[in-house]
N, CA, C and O atoms as a GROMACS GRO file, in nm:
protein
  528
    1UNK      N    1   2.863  13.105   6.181
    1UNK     CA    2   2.956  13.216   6.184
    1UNK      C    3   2.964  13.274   6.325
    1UNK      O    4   2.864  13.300   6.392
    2UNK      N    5   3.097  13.292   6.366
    2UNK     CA    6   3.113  13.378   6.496
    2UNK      C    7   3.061  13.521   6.467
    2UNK      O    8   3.106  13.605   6.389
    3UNK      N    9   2.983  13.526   6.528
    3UNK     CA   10   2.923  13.714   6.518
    3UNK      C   11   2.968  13.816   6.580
    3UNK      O   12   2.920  13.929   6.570
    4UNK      N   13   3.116  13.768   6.686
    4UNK     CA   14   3.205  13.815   6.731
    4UNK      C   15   3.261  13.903   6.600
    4UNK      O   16   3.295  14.018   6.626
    5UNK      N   17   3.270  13.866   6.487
    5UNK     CA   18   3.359  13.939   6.432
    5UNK      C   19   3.296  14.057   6.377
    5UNK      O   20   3.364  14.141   6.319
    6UNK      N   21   3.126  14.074   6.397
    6UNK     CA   22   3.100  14.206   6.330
    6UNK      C   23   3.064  14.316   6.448
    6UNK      O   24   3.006  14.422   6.421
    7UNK      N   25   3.100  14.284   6.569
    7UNK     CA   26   3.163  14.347   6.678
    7UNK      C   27   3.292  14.458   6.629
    7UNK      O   28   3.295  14.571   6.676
    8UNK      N   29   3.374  14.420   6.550
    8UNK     CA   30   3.485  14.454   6.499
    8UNK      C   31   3.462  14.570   6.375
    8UNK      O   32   3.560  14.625   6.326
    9UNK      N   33   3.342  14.598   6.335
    9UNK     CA   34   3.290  14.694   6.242
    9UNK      C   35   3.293  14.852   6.320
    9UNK      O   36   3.282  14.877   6.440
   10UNK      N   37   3.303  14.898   6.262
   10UNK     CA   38   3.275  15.082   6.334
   10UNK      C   39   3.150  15.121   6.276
   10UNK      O   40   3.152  15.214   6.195
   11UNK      N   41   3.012  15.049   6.310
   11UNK     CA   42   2.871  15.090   6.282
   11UNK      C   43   2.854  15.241   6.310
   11UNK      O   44   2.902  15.305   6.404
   12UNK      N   45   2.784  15.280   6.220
   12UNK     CA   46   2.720  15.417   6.267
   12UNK      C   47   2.652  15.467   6.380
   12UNK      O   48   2.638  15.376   6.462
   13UNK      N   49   2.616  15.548   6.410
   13UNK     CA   50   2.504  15.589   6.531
   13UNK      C   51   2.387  15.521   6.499
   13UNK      O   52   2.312  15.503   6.595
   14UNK      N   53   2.353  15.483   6.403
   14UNK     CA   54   2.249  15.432   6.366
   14UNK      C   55   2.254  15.289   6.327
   14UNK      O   56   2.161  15.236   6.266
   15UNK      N   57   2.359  15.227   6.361
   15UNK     CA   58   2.369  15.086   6.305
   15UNK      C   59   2.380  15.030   6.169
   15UNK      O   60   2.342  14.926   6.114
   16UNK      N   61   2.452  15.151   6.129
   16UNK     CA   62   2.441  15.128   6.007
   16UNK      C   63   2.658  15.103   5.934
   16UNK      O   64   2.756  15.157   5.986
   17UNK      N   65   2.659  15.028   5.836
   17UNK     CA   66   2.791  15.044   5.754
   17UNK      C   67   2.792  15.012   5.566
   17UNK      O   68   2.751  14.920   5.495
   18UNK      N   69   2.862  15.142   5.542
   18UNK     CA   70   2.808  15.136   5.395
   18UNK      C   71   2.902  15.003   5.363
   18UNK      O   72   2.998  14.957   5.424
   19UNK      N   73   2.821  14.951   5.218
   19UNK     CA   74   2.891  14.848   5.162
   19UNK      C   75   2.898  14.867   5.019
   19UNK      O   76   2.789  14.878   4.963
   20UNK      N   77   3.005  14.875   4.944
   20UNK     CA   78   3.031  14.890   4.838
   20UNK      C   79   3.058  14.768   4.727
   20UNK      O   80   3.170  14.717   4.726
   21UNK      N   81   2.961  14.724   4.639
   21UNK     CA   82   2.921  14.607   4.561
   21UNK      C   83   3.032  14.639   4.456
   21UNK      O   84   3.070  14.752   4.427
   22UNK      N   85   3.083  14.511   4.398
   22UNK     CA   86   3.202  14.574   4.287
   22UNK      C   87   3.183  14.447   4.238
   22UNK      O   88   3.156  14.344   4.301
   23UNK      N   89   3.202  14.470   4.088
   23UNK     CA   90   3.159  14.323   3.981
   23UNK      C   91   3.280  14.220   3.974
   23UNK      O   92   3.338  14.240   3.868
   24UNK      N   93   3.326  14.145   4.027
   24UNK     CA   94   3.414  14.066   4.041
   24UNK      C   95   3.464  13.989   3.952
   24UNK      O   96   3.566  13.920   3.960
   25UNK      N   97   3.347  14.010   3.818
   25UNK     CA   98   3.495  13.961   3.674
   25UNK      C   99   3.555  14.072   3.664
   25UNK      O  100   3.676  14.053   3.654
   26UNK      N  101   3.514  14.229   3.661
   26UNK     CA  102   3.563  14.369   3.620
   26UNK      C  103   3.609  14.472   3.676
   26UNK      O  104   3.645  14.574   3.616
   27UNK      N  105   3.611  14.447   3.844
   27UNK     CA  106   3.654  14.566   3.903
   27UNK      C  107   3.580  14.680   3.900
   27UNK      O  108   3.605  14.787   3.956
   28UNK      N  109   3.426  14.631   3.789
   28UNK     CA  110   3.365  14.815   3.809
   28UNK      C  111   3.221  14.774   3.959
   28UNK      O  112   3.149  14.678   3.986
   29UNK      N  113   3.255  14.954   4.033
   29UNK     CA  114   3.196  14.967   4.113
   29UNK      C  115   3.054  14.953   4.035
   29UNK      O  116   3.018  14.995   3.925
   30UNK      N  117   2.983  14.873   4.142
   30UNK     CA  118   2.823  14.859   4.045
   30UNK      C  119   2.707  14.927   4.149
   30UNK      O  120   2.597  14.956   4.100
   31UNK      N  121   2.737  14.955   4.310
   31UNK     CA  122   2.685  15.036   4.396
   31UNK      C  123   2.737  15.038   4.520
   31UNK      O  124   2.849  14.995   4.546
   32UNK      N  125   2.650  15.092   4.611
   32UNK     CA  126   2.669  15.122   4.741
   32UNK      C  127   2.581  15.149   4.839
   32UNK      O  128   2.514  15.253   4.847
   33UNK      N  129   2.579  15.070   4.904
   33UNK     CA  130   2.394  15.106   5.004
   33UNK      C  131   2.420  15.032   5.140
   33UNK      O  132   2.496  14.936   5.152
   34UNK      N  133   2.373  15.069   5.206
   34UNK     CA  134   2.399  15.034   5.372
   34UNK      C  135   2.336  14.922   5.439
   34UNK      O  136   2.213  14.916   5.446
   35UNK      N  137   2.419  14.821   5.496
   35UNK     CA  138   2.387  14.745   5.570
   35UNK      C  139   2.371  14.776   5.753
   35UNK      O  140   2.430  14.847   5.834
   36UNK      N  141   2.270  14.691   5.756
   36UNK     CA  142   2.298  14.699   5.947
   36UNK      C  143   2.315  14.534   5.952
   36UNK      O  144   2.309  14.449   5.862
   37UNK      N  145   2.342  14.524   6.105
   37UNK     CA  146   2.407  14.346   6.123
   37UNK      C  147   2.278  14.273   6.091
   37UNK      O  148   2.317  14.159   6.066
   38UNK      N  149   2.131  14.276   6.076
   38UNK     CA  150   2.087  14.163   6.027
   38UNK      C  151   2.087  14.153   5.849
   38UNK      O  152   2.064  14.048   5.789
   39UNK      N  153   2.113  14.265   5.791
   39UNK     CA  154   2.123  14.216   5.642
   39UNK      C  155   2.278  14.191   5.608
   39UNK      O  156   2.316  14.141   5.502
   40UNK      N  157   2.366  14.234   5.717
   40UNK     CA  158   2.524  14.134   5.667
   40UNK      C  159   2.467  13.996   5.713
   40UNK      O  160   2.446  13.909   5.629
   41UNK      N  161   2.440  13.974   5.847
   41UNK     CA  162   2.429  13.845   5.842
   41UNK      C  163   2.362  13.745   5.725
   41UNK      O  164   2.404  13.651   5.658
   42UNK      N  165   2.255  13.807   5.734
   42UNK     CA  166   2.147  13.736   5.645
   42UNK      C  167   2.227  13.720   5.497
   42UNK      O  168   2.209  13.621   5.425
   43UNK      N  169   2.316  13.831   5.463
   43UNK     CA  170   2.395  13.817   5.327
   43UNK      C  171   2.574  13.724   5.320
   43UNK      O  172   2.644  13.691   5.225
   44UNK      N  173   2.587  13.711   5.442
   44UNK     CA  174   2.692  13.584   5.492
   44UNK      C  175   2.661  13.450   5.444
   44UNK      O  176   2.717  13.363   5.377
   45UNK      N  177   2.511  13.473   5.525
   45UNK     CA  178   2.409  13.317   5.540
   45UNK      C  179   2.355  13.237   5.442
   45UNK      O  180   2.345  13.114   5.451
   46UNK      N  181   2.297  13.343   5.294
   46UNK     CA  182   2.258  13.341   5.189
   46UNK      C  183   2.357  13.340   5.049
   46UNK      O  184   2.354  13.266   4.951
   47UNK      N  185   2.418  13.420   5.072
   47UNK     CA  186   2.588  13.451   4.988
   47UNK      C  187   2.484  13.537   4.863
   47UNK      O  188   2.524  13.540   4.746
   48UNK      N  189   2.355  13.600   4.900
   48UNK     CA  190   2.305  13.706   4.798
   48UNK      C  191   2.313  13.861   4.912
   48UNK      O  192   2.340  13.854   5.031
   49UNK      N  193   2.290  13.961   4.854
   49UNK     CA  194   2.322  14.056   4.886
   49UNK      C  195   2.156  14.142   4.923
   49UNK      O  196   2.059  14.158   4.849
   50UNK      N  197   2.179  14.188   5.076
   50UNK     CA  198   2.088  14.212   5.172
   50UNK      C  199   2.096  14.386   5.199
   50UNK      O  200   2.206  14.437   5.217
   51UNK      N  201   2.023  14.437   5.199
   51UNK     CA  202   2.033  14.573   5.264
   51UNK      C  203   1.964  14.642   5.367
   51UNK      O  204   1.875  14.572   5.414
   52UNK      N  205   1.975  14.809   5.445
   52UNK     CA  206   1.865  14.836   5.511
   52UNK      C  207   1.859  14.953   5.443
   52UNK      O  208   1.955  15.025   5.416
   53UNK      N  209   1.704  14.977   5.407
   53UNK     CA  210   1.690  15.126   5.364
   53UNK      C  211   1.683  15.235   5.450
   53UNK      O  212   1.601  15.252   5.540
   54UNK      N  213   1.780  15.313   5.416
   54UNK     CA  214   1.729  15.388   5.501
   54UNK      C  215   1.624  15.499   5.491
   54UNK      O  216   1.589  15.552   5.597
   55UNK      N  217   1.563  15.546   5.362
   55UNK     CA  218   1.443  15.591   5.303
   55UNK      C  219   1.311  15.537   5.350
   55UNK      O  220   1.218  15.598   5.402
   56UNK      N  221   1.327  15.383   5.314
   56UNK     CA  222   1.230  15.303   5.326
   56UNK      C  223   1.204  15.250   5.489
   56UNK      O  224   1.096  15.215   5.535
   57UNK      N  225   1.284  15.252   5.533
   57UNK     CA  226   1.335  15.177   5.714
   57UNK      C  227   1.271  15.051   5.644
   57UNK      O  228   1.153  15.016   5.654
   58UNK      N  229   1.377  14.986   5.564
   58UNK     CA  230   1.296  14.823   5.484
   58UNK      C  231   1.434  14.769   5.524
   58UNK      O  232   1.537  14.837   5.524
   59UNK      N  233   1.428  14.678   5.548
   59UNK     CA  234   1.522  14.541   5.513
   59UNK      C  235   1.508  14.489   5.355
   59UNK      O  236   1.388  14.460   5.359
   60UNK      N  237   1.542  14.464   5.246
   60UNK     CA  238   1.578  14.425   5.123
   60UNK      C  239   1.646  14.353   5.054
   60UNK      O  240   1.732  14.413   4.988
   61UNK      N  241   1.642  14.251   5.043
   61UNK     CA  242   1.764  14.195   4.908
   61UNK      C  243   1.735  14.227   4.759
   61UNK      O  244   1.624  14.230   4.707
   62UNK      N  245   1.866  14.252   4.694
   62UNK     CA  246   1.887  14.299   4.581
   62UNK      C  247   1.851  14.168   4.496
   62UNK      O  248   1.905  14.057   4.492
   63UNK      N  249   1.721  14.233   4.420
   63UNK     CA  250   1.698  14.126   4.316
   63UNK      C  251   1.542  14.087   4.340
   63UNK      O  252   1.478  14.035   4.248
   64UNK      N  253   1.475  14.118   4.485
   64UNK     CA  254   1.355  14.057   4.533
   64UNK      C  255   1.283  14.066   4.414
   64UNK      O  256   1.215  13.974   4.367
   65UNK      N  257   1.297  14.176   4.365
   65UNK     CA  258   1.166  14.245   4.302
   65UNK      C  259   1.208  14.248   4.151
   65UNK      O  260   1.125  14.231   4.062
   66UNK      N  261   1.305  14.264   4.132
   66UNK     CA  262   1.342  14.289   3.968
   66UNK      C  263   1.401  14.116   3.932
   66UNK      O  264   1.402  14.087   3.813
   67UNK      N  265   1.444  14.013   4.025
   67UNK     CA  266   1.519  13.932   3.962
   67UNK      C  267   1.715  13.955   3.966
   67UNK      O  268   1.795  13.863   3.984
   68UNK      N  269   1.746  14.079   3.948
   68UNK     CA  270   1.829  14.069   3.937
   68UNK      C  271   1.952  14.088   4.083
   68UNK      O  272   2.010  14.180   4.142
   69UNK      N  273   1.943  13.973   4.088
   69UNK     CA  274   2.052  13.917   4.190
   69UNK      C  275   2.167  13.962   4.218
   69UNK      O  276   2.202  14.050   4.139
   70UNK      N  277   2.274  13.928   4.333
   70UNK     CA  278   2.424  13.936   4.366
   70UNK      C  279   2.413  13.806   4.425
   70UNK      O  280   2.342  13.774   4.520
   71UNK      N  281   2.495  13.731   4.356
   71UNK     CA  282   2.594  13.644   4.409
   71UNK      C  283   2.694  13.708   4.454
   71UNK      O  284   2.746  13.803   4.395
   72UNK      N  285   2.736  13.655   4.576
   72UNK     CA  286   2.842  13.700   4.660
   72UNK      C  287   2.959  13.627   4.670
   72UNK      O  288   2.957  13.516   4.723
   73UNK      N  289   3.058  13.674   4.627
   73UNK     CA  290   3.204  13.607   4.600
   73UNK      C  291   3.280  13.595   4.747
   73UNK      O  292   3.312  13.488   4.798
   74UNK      N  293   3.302  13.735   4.807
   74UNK     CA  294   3.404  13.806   4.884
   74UNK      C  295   3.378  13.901   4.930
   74UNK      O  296   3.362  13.999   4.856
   75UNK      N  297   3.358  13.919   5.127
   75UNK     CA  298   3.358  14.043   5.154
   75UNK      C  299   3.481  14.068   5.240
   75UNK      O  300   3.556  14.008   5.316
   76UNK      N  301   3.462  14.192   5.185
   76UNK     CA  302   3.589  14.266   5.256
   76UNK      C  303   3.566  14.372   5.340
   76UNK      O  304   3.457  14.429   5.338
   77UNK      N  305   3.679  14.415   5.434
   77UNK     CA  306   3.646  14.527   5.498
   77UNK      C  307   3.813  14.631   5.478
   77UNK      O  308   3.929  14.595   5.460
   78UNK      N  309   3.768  14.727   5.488
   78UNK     CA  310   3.869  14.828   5.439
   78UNK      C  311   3.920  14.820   5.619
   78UNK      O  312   3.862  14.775   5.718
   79UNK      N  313   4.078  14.899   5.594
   79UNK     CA  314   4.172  14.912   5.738
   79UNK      C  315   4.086  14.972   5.823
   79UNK      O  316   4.082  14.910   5.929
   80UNK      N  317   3.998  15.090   5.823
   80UNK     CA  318   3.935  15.166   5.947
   80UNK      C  319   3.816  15.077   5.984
   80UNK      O  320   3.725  15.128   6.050
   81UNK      N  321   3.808  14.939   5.943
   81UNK     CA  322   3.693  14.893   5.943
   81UNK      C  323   3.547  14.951   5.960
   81UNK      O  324   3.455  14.900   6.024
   82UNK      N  325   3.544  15.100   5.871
   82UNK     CA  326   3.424  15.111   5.871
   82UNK      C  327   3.342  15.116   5.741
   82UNK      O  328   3.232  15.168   5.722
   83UNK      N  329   3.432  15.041   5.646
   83UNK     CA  330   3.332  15.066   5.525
   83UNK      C  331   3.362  14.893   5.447
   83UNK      O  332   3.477  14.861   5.418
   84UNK      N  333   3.238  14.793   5.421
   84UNK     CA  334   3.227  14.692   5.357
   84UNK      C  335   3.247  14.704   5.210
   84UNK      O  336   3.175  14.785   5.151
   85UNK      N  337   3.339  14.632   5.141
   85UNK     CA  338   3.359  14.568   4.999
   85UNK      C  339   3.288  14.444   4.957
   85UNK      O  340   3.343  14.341   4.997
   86UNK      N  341   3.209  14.431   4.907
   86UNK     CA  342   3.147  14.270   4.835
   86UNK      C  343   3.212  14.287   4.716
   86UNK      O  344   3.232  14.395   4.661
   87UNK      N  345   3.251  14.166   4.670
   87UNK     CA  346   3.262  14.168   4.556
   87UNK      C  347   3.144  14.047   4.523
   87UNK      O  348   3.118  13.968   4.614
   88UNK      N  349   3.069  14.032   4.382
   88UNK     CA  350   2.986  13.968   4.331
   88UNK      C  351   2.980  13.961   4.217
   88UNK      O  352   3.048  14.024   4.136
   89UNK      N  353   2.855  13.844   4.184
   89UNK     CA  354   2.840  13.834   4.014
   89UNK      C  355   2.700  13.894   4.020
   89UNK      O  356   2.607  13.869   4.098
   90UNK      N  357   2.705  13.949   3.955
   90UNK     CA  358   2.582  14.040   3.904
   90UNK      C  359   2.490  13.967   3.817
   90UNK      O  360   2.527  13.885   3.733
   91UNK      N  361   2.380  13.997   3.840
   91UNK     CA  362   2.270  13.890   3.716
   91UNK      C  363   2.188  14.006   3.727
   91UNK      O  364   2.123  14.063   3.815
   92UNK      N  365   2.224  14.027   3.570
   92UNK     CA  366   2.122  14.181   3.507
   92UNK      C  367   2.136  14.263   3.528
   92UNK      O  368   2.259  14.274   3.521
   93UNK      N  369   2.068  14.422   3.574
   93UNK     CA  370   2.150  14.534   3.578
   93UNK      C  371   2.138  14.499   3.744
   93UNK      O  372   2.085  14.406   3.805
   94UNK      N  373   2.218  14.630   3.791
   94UNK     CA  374   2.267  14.628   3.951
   94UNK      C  375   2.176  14.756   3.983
   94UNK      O  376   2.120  14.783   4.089
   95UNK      N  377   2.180  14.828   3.859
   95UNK     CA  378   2.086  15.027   3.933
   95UNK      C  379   1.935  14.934   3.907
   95UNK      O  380   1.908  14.826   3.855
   96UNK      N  381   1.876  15.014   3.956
   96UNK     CA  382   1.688  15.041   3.951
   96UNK      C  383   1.661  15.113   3.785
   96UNK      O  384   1.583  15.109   3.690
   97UNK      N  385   1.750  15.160   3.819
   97UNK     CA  386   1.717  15.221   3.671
   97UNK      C  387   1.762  15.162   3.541
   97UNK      O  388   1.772  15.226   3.436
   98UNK      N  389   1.784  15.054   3.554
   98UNK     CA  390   1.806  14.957   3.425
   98UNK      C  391   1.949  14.926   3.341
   98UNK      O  392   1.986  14.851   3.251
   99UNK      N  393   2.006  15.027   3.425
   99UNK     CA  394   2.191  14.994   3.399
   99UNK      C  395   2.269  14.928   3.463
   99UNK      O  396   2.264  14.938   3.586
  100UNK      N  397   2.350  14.852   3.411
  100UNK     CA  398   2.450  14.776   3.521
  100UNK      C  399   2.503  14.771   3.607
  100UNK      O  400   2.518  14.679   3.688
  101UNK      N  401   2.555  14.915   3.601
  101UNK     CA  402   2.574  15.021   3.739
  101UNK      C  403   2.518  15.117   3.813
  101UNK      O  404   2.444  15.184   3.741
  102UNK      N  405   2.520  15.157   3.933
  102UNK     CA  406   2.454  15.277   4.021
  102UNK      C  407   2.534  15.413   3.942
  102UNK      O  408   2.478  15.520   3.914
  103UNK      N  409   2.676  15.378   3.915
  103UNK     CA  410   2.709  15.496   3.862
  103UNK      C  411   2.740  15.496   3.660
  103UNK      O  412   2.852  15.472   3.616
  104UNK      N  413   2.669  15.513   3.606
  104UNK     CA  414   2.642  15.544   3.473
  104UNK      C  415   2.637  15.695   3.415
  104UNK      O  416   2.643  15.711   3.293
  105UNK      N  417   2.625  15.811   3.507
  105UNK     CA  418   2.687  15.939   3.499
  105UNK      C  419   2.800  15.966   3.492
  105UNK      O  420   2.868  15.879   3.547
  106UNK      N  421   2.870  16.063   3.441
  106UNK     CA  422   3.002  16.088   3.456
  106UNK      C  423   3.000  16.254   3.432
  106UNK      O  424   2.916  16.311   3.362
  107UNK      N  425   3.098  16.313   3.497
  107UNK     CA  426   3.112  16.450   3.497
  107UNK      C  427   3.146  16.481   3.344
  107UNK      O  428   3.242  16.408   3.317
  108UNK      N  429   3.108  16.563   3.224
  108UNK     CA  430   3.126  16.582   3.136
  108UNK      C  431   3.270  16.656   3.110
  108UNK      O  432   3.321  16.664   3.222
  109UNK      N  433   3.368  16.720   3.002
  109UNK     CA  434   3.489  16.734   3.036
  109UNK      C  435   3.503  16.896   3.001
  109UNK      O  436   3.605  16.962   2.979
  110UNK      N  437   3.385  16.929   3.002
  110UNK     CA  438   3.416  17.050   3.042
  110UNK      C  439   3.386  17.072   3.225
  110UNK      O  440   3.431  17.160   3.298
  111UNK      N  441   3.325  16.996   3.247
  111UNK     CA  442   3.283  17.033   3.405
  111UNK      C  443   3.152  17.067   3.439
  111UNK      O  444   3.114  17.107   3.549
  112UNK      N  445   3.077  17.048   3.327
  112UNK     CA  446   2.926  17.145   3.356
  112UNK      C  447   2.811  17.116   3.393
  112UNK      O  448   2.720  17.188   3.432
  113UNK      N  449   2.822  16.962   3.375
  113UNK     CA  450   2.726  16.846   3.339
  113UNK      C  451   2.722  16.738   3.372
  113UNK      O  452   2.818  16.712   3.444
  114UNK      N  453   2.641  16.636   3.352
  114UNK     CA  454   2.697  16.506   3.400
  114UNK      C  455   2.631  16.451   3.223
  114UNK      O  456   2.577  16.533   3.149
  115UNK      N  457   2.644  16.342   3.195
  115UNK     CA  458   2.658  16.240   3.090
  115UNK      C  459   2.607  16.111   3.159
  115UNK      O  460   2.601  16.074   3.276
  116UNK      N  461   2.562  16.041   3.007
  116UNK     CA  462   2.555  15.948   3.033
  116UNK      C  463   2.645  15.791   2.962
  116UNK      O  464   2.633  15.753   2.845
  117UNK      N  465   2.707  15.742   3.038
  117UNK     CA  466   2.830  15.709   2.966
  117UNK      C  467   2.858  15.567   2.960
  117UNK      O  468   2.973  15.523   2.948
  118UNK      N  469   2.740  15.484   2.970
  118UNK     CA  470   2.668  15.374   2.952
  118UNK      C  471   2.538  15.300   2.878
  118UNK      O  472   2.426  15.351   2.887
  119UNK      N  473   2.552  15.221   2.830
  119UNK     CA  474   2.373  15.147   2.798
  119UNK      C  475   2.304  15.139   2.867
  119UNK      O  476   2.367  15.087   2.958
  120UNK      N  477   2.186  15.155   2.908
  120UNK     CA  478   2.080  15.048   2.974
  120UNK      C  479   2.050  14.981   2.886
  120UNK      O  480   2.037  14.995   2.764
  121UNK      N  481   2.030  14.840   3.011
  121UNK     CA  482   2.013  14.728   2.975
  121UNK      C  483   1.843  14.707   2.928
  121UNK      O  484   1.801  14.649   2.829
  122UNK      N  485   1.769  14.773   3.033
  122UNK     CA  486   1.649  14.758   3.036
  122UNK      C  487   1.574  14.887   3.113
  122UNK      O  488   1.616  14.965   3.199
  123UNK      N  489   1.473  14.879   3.060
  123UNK     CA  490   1.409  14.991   3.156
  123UNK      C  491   1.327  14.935   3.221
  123UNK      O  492   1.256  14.835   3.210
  124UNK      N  493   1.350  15.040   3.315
  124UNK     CA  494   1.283  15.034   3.486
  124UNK      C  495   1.146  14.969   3.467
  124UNK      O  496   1.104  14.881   3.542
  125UNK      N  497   1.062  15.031   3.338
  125UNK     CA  498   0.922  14.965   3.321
  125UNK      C  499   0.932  14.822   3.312
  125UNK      O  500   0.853  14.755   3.378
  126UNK      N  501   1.022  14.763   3.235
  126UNK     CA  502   1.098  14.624   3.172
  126UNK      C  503   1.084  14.527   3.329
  126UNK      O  504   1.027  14.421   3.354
  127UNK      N  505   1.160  14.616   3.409
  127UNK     CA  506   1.181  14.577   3.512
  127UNK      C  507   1.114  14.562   3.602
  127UNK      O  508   1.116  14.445   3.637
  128UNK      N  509   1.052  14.623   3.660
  128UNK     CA  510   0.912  14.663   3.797
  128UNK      C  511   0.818  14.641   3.759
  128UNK      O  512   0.739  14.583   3.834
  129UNK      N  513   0.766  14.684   3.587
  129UNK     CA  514   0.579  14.715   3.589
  129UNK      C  515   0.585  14.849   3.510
  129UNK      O  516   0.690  14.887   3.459
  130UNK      N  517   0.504  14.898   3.504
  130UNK     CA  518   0.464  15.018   3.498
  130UNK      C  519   0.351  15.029   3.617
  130UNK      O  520   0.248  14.971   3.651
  131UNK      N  521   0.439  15.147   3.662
  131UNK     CA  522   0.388  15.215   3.809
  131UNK      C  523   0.271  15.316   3.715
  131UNK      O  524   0.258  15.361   3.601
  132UNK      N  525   0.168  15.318   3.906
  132UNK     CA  526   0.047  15.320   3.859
  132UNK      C  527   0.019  15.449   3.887
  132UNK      O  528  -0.091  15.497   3.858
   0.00000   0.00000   0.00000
């Protein structure tokens, strides 16, 4: 890959550009978490999906630890080129927390609250261990 082209990104002060994961049979947003240029590359190179924490200051791929993977279909970049689209196939949930999606809340309709407006698939224990 020419690496000329992620020259063409509007990185943060920090080297950073969010990337927004979206399930590519369904159109639903499944998250969003920030890359810097060695986890795009590395997620070009691999066609699984790479991140940098910025909590953790970790480098990461989605799935190390739970299994559950991104295959990577298609990335995109929006017109201001500063924000990444993947689209992918998802294997298992996509949150930490055992749902398919990062977003499984929803504002309730009165306004007051948030909901929960999904299954989990599995719980986090299911998933990780039980933390010690």
């Amino acid at each position: 890959m020419d690496t000329r082209i992620l020259d063409q990104l509007k990185w943060t002060g920090d080297g950073l550009v969010p990337a927004i994961i979206q399930d590519i049979r369904n159109g639903r947003v499944l998250m969003m978490a920030w890359m810097n240029r060695a986890s795009l590359d590395k997620t070009i190179e691999t066609r699984r999906t790479w991140f940098w924490s910025r909590s953790r200051q970790k480098f990461w791929m989605k799935g190390e630890t739970s299994g559950h993977v991104q295959v990577v279909h298609e990335i995109a970049v929006d017109c201001d080129a500063d924000v990444l689209l993947i689209q992918v196939e998802q294997i298992g949930a996509a949150c930490h927390e055992g749902y398919r999606t990062c977003f499984f809340n929803s504002l309730d309709s009165e306004g007051t609250g948030w909901k929960v407006t999904e299954s989990r698939l599995e719980t986090p224990e299911a998933i990780y261990g039980k933390k010690v």
